[in-house]
Every structure is written in C-alpha cells, then in structure tokens.
MMTF fields as JSON, N, C-alpha, C and O atoms, coordinates in Angstrom:
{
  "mmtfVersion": "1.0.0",
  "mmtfProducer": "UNKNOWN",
  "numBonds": 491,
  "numAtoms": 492,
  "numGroups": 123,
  "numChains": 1,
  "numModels": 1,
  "chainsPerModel": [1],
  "groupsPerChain": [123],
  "chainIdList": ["A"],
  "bondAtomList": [4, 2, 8, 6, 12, 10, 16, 14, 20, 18, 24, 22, 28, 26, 32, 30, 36, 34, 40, 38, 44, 42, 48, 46, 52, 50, 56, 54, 60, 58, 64, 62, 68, 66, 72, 70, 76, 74, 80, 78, 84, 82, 88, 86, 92, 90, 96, 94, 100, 98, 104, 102, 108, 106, 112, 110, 116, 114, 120, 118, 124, 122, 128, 126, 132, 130, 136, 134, 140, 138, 144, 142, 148, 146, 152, 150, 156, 154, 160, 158, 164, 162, 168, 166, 172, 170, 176, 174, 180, 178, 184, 182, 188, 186, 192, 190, 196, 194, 200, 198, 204, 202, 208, 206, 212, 210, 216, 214, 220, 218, 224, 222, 228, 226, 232, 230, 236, 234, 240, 238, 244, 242, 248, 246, 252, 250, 256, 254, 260, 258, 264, 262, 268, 266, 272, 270, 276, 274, 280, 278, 284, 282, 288, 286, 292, 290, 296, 294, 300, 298, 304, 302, 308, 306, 312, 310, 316, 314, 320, 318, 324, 322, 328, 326, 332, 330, 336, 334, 340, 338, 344, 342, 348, 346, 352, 350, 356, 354, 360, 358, 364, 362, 368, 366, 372, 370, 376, 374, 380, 378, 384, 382, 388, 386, 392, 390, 396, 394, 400, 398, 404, 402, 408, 406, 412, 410, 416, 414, 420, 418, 424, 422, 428, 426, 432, 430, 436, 434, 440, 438, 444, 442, 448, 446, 452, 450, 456, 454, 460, 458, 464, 462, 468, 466, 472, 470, 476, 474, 480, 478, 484, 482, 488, 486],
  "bondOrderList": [1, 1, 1, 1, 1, 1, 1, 1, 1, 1, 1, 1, 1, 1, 1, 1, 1, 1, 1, 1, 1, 1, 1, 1, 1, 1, 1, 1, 1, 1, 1, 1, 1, 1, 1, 1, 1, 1, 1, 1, 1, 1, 1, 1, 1, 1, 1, 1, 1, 1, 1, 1, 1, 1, 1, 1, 1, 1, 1, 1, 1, 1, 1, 1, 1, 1, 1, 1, 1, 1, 1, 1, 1, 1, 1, 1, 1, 1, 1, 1, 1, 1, 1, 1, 1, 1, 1, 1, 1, 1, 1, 1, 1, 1, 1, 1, 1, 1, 1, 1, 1, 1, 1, 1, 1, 1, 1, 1, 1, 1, 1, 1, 1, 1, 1, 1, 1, 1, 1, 1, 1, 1],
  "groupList": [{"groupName": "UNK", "atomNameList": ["N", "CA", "C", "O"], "elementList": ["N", "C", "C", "O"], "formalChargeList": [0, 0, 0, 0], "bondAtomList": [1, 0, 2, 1, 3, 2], "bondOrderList": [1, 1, 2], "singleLetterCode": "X", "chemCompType": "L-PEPTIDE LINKING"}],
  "groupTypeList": [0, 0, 0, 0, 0, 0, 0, 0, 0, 0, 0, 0, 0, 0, 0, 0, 0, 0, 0, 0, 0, 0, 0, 0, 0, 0, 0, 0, 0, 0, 0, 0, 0, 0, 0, 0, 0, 0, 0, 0, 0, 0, 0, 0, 0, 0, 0, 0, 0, 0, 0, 0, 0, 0, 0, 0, 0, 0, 0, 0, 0, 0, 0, 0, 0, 0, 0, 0, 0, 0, 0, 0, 0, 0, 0, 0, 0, 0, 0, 0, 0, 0, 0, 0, 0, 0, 0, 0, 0, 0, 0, 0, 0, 0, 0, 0, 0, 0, 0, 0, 0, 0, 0, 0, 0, 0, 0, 0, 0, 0, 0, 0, 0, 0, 0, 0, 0, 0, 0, 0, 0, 0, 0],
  "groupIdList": [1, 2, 3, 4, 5, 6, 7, 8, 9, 10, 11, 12, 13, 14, 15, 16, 17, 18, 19, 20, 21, 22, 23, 24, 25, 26, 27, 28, 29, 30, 31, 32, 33, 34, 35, 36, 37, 38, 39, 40, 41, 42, 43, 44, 45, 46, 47, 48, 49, 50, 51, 52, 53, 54, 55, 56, 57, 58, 59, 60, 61, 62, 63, 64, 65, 66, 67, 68, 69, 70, 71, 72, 73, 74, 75, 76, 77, 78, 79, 80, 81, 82, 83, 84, 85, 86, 87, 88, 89, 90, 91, 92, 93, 94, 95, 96, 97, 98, 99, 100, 101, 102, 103, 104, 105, 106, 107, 108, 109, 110, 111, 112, 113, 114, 115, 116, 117, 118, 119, 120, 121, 122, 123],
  "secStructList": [7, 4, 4, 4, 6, 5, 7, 1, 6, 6, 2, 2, 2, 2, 2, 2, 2, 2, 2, 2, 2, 2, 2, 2, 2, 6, 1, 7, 2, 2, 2, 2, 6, 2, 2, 2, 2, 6, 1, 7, 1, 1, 7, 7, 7, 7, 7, 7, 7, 7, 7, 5, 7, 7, 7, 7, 2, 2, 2, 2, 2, 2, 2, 2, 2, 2, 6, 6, 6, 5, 7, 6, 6, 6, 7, 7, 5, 7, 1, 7, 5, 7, 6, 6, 6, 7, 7, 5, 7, 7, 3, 3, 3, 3, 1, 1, 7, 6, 6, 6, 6, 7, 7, 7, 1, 4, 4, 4, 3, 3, 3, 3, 7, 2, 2, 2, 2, 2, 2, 2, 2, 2, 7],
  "xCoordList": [-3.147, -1.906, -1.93, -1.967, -1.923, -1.956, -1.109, -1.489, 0.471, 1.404, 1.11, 1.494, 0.226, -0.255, -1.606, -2.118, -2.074, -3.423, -2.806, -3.336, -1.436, -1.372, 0.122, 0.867, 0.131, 1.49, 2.341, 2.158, 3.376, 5.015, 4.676, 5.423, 4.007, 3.651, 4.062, 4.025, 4.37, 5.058, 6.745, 7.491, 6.858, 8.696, 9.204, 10.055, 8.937, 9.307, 9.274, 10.017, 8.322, 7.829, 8.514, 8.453, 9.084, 9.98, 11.092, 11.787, 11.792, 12.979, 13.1, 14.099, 12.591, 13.044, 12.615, 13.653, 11.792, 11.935, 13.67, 14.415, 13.857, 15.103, 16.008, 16.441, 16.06, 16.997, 16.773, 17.83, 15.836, 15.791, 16.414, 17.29, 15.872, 16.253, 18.18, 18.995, 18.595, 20.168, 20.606, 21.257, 20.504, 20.654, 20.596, 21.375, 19.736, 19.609, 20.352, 20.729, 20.641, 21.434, 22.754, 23.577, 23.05, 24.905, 24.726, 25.599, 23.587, 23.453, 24.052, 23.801, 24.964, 25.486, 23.657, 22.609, 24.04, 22.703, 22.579, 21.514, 23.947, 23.288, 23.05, 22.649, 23.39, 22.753, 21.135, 20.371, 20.82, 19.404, 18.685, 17.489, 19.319, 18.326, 18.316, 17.457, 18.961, 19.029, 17.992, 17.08, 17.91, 16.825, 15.334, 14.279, 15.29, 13.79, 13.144, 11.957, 14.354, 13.972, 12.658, 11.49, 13.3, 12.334, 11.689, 11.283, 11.481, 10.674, 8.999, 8.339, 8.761, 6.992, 6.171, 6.348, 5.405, 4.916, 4.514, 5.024, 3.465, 2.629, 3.112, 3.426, 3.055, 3.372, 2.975, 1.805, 3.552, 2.956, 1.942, 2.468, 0.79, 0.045, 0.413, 1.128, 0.107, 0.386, -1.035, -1.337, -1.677, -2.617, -2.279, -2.209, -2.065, -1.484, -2.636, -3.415, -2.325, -2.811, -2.808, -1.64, -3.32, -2.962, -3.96, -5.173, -2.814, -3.874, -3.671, -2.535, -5.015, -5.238, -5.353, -6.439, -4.941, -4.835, -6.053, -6.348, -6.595, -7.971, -7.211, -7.191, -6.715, -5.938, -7.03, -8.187, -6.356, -6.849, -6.471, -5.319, -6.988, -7.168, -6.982, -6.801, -6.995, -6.4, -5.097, -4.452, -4.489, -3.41, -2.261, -1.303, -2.862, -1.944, -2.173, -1.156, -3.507, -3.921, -2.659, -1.691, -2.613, -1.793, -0.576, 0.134, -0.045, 1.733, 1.654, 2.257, 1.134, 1.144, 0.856, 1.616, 0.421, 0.231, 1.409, 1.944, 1.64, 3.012, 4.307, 4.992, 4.48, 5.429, 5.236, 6.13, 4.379, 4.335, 4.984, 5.273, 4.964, 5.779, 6.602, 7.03, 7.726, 9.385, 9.396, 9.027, 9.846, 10.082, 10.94, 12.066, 10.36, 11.498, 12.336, 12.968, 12.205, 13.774, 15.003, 15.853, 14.929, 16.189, 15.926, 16.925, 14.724, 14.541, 14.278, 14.504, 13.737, 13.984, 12.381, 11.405, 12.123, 10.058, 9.584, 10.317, 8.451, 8.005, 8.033, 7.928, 8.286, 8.966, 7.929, 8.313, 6.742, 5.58, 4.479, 4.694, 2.986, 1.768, 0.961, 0.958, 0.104, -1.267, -2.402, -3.188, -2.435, -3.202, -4.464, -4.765, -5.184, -6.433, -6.475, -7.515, -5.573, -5.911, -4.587, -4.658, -3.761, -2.827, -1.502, -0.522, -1.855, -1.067, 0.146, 0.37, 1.221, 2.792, 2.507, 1.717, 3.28, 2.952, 3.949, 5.072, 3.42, 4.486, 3.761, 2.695, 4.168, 3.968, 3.873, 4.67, 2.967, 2.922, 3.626, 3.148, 4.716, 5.245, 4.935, 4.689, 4.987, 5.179, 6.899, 7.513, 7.206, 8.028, 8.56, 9.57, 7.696, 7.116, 6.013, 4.873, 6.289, 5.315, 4.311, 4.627, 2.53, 1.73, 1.464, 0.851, 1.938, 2.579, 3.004, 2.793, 3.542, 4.602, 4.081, 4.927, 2.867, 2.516, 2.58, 2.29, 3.196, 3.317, 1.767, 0.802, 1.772, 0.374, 0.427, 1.365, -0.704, -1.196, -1.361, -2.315, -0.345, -0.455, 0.427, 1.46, 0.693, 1.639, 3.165, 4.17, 3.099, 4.514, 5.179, 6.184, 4.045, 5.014, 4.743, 4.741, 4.55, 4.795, 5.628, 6.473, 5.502, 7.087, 6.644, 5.949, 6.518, 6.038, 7.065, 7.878, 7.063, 8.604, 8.223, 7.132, 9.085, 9.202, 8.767, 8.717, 8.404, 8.219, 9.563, 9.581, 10.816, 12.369, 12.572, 12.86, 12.533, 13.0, 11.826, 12.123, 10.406, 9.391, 10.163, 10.806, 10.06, 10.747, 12.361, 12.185, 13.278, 14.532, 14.168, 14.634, 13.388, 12.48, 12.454, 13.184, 11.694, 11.273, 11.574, 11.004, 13.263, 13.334, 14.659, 15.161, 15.542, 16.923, 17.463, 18.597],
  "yCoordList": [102.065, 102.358, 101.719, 100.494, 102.063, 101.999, 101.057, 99.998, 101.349, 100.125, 98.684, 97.652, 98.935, 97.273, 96.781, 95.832, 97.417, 97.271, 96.769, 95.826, 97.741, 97.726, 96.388, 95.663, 96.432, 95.227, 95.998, 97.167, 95.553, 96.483, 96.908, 97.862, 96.709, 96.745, 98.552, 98.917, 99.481, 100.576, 100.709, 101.685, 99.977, 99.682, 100.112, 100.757, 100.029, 100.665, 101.967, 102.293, 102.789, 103.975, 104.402, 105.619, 103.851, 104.616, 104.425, 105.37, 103.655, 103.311, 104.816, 105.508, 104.869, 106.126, 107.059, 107.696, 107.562, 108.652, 108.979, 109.942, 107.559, 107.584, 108.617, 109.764, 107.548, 107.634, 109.376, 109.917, 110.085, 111.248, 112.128, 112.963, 111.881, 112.923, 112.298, 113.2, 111.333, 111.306, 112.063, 112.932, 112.202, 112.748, 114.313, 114.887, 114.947, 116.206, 116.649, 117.786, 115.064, 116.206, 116.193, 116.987, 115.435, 115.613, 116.828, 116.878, 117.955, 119.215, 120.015, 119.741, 121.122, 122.308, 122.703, 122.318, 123.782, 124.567, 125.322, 125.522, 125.892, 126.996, 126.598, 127.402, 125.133, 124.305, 124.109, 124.367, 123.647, 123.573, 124.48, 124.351, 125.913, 126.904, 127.425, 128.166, 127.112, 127.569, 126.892, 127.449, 125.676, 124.436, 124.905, 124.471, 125.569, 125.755, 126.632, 126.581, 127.936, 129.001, 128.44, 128.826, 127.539, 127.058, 125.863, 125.068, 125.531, 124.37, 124.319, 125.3, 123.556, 123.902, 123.982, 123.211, 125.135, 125.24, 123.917, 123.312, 123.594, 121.767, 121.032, 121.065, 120.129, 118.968, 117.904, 117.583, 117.18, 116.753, 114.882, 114.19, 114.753, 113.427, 112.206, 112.162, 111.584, 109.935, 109.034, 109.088, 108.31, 107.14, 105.848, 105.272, 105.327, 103.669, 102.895, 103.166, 101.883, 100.678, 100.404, 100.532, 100.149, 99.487, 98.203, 98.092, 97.153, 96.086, 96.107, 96.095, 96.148, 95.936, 94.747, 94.34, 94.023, 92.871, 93.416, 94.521, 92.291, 92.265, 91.613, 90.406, 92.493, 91.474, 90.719, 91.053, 89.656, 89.308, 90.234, 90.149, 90.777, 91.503, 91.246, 92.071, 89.705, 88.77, 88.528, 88.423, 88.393, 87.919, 89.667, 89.733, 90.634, 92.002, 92.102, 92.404, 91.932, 92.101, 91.449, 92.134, 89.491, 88.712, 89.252, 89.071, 89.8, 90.061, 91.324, 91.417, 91.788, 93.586, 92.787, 93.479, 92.017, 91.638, 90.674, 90.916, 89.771, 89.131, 90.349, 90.49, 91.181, 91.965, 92.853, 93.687, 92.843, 93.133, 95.216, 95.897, 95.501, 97.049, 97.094, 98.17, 96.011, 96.062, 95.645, 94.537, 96.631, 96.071, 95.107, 95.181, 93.998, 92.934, 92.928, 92.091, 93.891, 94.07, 94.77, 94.03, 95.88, 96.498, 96.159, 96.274, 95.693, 95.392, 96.642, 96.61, 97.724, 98.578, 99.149, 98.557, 99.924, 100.185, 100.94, 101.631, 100.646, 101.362, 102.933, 103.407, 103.664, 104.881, 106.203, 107.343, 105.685, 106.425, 105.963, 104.751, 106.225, 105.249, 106.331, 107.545, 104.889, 105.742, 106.568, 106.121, 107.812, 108.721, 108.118, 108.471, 107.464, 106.719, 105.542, 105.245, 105.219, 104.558, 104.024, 103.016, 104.581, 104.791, 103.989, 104.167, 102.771, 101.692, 102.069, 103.179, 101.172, 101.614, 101.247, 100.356, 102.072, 101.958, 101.432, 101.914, 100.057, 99.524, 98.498, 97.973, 98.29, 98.198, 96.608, 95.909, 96.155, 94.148, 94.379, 95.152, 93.534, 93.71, 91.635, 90.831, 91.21, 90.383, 90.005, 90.584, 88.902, 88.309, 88.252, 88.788, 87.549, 87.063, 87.915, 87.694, 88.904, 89.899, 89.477, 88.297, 89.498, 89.187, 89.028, 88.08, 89.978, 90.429, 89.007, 88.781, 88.349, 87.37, 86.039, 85.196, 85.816, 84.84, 84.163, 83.014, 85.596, 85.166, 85.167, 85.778, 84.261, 84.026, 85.01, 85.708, 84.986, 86.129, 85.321, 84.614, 85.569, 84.228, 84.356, 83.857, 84.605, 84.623, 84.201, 84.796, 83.272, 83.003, 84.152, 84.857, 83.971, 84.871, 86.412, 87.249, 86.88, 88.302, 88.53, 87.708, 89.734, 90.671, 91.666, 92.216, 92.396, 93.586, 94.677, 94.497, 95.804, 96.628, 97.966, 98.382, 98.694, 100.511, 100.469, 99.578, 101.89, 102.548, 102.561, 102.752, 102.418, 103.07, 101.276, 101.069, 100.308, 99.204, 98.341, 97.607, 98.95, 98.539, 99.319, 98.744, 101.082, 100.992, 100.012, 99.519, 99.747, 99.159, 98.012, 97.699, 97.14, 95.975, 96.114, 95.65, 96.662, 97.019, 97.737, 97.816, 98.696, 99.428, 99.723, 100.764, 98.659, 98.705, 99.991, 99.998],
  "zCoordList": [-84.105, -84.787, -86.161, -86.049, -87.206, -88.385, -88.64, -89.139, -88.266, -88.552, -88.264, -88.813, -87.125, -87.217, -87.43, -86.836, -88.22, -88.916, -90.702, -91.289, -91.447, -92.034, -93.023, -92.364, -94.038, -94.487, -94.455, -94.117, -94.775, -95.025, -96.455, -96.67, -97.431, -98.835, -98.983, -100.158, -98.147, -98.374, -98.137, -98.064, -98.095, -98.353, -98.657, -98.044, -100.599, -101.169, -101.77, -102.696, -101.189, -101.2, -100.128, -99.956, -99.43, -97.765, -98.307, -97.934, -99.082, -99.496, -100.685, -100.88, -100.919, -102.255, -101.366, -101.186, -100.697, -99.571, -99.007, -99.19, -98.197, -97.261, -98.592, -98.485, -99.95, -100.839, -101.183, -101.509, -101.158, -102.03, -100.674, -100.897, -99.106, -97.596, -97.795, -97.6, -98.036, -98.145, -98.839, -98.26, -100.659, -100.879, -101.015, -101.775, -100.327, -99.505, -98.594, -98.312, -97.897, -96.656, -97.193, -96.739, -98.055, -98.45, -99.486, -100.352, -99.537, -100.66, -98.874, -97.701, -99.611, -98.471, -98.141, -98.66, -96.866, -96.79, -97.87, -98.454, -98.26, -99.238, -100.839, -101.68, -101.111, -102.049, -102.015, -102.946, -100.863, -100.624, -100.493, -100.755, -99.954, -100.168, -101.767, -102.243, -102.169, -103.966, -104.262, -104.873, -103.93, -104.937, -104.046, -104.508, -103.093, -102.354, -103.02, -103.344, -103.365, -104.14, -105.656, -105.709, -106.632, -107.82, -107.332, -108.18, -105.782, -105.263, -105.842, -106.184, -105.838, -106.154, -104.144, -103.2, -104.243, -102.698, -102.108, -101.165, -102.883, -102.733, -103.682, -104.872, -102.466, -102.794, -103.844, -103.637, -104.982, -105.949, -104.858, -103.986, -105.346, -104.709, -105.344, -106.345, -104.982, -105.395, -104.62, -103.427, -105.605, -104.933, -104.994, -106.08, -104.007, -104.1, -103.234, -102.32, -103.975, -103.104, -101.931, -101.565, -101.241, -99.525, -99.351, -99.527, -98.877, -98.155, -96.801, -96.326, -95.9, -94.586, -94.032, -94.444, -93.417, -92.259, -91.469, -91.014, -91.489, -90.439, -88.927, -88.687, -88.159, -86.751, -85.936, -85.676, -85.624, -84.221, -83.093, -82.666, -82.76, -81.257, -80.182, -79.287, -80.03, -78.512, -78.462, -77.419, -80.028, -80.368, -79.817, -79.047, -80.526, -79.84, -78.681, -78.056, -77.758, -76.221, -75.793, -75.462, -75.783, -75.358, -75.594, -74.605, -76.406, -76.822, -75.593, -74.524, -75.929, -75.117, -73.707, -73.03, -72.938, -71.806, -71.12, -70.038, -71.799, -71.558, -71.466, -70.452, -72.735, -72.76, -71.442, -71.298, -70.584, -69.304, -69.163, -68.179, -70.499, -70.824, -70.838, -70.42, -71.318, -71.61, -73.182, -73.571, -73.993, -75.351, -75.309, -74.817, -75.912, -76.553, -77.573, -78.218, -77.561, -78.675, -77.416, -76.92, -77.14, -76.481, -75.207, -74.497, -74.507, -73.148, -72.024, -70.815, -72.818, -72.178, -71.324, -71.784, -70.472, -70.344, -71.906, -72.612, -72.115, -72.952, -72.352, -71.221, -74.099, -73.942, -73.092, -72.833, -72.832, -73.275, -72.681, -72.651, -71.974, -71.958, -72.78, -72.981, -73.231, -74.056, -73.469, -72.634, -73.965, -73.688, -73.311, -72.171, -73.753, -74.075, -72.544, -71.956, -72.301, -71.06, -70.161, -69.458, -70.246, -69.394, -69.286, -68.562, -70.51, -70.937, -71.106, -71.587, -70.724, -71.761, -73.122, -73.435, -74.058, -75.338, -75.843, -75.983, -76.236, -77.678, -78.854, -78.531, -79.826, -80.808, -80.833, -80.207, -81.508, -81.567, -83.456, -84.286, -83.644, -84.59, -85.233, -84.335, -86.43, -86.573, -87.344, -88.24, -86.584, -86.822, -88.446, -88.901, -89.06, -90.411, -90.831, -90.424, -91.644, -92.024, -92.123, -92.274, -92.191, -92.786, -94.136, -94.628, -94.726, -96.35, -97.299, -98.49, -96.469, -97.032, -96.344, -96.048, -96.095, -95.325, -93.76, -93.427, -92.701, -91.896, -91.201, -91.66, -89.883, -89.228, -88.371, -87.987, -88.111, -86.965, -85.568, -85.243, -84.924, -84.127, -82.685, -83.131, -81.557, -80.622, -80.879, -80.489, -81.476, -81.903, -82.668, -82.585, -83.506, -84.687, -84.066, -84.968, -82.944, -82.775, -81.913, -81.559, -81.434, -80.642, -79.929, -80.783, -78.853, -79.046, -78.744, -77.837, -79.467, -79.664, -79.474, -79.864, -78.878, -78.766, -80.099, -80.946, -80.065, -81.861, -82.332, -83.548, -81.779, -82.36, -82.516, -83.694, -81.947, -82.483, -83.941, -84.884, -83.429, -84.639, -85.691, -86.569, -85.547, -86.789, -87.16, -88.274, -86.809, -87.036, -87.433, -88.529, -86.857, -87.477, -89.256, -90.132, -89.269, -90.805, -91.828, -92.916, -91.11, -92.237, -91.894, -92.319, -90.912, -90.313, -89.582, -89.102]
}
C-alpha cells in the first residue's frame, strides 16, 4: 500500500483537489454540463516530488498483529481481507507523521480501516 510506504508531503495537492470537487458540486447539473461541453478531453500532468520512507516491516507486521483485525480508531473488524493472503486489511498509520520527524516505531503507530486512515490525514 503506497500510503504507507509514502509521507503526507501530498497534502497539499489533496487540499486543492478537495477545494476545486467543492466547488463543483455547489455548480447546478446543468452548470456543469455547460463547463464539460469547452472541458479539455485529457487531462493536463503535473511532476512532483515524492519522498519514500524505507519502513521497518516488523514494526507494520507487529501493529497489524496486536491490532488482532479491529481498527483502532472506530473499533470496528477490518472492512475487508487481503486478496494476497487472506489477512483483514488495515492500514499501520503513524501517529507522528514520518514527514515531520515522527519514528518508525510501535509506539508511534495505529493500525486503521482505510475510512479512519483516511480521516487521520485529511479529517
């Protein structure tokens, strides 16, 4: 899973997303189909930066093993198991981003549904 390979360092690239889909949905339908009409087909690209976190691997094993398949955030079973080997699926989130100096470390993790990882990081 990418999200936890990767920093929050796209934030702000999700933050002007959210900001541009709000302002869309408060356009009527038949506002938005006007603006699709002079839309461009493709999509304009963007290349950014990304830094990757090298994880410890014992450190997500251990969270995902304690969390025993109940997210610790809502307490609920994981929503889902992984295709790949039959696991409940949830997410090792850190506490203290890596981004910002948090450790990679049992303490500082969580492990969360995909619906509370995202709320984690982006409310």
């Amino acid at each position: 899973d990418i999200d936890q390979l990767t920093s929050d360092s796209g934030s702000s690239t999700h933050e002007g997303t959210e900001n541009e889909l709000h302002e869309a949905l408060q356009r009527s339908p038949e506002e938005r189909l006007a603006r699709l009409q002079n839309a461009p087909k493709f999509p304009e690209s963007k290349t950014v930066p990304t830094t990757i976190w090298v994880r410890n691997y014992d450190v997500v094993a251990e969270a995902l093993h304690l969390a025993n398949g109940i997210c610790e955030g809502c307490k609920q079973p994981a929503p889902f198991l992984r295709q790949s080997d039959g696991t409940p699926y949830l997410e090792v989130h850190h506490k203290v981003p890596l981004s910002v100096g948090g450790e990679d470390t049992l303490e500082n993790t969580i492990a969360l549904c995909p619906n509370c990882h995202r709320r984690a990081h982006y409310g």
